[in-house]
Backbone as CSV, one residue per row, in Angstrom:
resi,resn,N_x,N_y,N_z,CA_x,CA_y,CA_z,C_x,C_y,C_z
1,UNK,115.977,96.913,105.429,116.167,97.917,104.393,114.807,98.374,103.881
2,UNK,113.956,99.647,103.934,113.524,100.528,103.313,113.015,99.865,101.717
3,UNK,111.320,99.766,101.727,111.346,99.590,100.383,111.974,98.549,99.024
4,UNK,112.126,97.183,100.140,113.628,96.048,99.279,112.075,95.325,98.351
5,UNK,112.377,95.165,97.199,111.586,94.646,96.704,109.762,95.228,96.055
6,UNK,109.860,96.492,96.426,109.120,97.383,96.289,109.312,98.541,94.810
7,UNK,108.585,99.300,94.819,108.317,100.284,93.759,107.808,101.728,94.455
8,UNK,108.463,102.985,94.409,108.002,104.078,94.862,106.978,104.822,93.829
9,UNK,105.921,105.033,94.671,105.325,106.127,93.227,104.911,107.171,94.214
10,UNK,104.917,108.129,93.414,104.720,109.958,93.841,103.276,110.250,93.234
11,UNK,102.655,110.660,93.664,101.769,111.171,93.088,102.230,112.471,91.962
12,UNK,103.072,113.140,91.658,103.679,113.738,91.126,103.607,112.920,89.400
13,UNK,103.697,111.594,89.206,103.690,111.064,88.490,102.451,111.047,87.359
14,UNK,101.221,111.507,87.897,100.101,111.445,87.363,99.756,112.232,87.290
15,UNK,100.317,113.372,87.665,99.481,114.772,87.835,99.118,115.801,86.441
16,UNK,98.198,115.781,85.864,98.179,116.350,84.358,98.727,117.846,84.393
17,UNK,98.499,118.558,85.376,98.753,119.885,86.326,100.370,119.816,85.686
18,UNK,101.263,118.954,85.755,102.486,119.016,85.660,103.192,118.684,84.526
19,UNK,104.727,119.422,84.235,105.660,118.895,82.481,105.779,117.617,82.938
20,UNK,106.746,116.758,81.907,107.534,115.945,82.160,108.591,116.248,83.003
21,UNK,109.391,117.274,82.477,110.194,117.853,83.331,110.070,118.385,84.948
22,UNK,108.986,118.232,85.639,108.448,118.424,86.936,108.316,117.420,87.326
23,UNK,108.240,116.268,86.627,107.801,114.591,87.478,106.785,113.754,86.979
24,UNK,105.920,114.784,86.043,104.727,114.008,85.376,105.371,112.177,84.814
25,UNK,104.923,111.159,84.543,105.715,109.806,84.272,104.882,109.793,82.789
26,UNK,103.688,109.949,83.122,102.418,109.143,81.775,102.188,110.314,81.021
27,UNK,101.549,110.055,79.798,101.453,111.051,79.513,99.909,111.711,79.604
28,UNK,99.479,113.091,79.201,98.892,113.887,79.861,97.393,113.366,79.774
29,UNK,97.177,112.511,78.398,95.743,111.963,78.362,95.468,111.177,79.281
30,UNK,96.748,110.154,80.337,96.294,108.880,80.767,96.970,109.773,82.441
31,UNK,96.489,111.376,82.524,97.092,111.458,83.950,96.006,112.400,84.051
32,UNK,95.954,112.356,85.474,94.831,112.885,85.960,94.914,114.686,86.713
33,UNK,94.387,115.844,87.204,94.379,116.673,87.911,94.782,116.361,89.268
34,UNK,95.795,116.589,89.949,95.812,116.908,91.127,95.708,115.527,92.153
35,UNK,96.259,114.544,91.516,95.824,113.260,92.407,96.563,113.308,93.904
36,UNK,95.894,112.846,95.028,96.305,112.647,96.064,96.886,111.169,96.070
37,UNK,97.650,110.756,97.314,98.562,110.068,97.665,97.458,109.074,97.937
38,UNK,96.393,109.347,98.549,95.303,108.484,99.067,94.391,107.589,97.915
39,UNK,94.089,108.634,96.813,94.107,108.050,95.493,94.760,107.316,94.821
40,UNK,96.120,107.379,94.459,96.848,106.050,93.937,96.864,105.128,95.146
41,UNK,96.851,105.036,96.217,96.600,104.379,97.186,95.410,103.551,96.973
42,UNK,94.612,103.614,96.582,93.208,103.094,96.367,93.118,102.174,94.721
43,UNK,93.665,102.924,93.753,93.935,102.422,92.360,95.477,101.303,92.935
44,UNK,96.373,101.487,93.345,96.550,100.153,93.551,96.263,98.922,94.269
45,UNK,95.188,99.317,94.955,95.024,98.539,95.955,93.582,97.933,94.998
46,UNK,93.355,97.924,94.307,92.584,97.600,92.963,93.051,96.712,92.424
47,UNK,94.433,97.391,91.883,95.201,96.464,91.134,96.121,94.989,91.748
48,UNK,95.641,95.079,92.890,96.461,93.991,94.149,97.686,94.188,93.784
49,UNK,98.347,95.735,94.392,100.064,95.862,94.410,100.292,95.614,95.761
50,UNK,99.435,95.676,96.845,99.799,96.171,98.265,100.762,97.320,98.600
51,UNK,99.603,98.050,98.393,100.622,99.838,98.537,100.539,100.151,99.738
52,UNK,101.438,100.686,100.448,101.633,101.330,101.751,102.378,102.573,101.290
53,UNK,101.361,103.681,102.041,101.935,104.716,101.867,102.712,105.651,102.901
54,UNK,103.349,106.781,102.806,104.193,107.195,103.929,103.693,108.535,103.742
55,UNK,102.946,108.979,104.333,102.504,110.032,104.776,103.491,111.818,104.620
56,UNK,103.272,112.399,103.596,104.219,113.871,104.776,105.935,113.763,103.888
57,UNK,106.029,112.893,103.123,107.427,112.958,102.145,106.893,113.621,101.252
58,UNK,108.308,114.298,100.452,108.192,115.037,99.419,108.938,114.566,98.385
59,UNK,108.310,114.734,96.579,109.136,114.358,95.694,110.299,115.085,95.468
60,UNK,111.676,114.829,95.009,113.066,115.772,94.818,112.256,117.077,94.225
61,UNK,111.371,116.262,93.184,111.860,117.478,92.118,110.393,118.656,92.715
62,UNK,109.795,118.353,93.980,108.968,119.513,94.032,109.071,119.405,96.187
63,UNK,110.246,119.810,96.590,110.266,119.224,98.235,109.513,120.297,99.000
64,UNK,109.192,121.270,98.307,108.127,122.385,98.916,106.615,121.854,99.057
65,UNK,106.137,120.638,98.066,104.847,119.661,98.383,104.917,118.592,99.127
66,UNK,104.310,118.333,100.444,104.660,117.005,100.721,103.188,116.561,101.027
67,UNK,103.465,115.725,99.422,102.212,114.828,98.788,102.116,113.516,99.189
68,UNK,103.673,112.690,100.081,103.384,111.445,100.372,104.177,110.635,99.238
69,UNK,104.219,109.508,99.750,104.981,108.954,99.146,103.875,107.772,99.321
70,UNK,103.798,106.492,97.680,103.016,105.119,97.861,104.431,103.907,97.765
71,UNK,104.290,103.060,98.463,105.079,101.824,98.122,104.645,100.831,97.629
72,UNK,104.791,99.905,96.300,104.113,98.749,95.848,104.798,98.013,95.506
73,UNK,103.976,96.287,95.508,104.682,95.305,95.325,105.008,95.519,94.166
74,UNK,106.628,94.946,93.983,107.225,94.930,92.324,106.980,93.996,91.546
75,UNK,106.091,94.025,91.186,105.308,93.095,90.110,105.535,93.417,88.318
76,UNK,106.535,93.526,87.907,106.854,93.740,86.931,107.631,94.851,86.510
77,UNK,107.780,95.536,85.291,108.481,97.075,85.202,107.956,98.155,85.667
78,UNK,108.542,98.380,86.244,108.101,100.141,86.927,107.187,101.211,85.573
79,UNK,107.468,100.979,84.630,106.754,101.892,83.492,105.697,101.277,83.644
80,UNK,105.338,99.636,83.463,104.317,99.052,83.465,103.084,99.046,84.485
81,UNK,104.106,99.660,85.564,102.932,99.461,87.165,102.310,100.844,86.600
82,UNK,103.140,101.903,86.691,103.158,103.346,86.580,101.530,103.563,85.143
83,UNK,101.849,102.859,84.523,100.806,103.285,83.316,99.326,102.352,83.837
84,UNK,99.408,100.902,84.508,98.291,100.321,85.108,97.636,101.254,86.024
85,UNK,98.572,101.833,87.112,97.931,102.614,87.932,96.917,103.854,87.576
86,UNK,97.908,104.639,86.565,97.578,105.524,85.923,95.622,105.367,85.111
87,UNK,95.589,104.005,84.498,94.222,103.551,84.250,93.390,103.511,85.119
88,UNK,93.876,102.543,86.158,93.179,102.790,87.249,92.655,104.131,87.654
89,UNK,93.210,105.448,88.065,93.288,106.169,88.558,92.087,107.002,87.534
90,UNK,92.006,106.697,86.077,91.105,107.604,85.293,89.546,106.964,85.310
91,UNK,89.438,105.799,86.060,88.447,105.160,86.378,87.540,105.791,87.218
């Protein structure tokens, strides 16, 4: 099974570029311009999530971008990874 024990993140999630209502997760001080897939890729791999990413997927709420998709170990609440990364990422 796809992702068992894992956490999906979109780059969509961080993107300051974007509402809430588009996918943004954090809010706009702790998100960055335009992050690539390769970038949270790197901020978790910082944070020792072991992210593997999938190349060429698109988020629902934007399937005209395909920004990639990251997979990480589930190491706690999803808000919680989502806002670590997010630090990471303004680093």
């Amino acid at each position: 099974m796809r992702g068992r024990g894992k956490i999906r993140l979109w780059p969509a999630y961080f993107d300051a570029s974007l509402s809430r209502g588009q996918g943004r997760r954090v809010p706009k001080e702790k998100a960055v311009r335009d992050p690539t897939a390769e970038a949270v890729e790197k901020a978790a791999q910082r944070l020792g999530l072991n992210p593997t990413v999938e190349p060429g997927t698109a988020y629902s709420k934007q399937p005209w971008r395909r920004t990639g998709l990251i997979q990480v170990d589930r190491k706690g609440k999803k808000t919680e990874i989502i806002t670590k990364v997010a630090q990471e990422l303004r680093k």
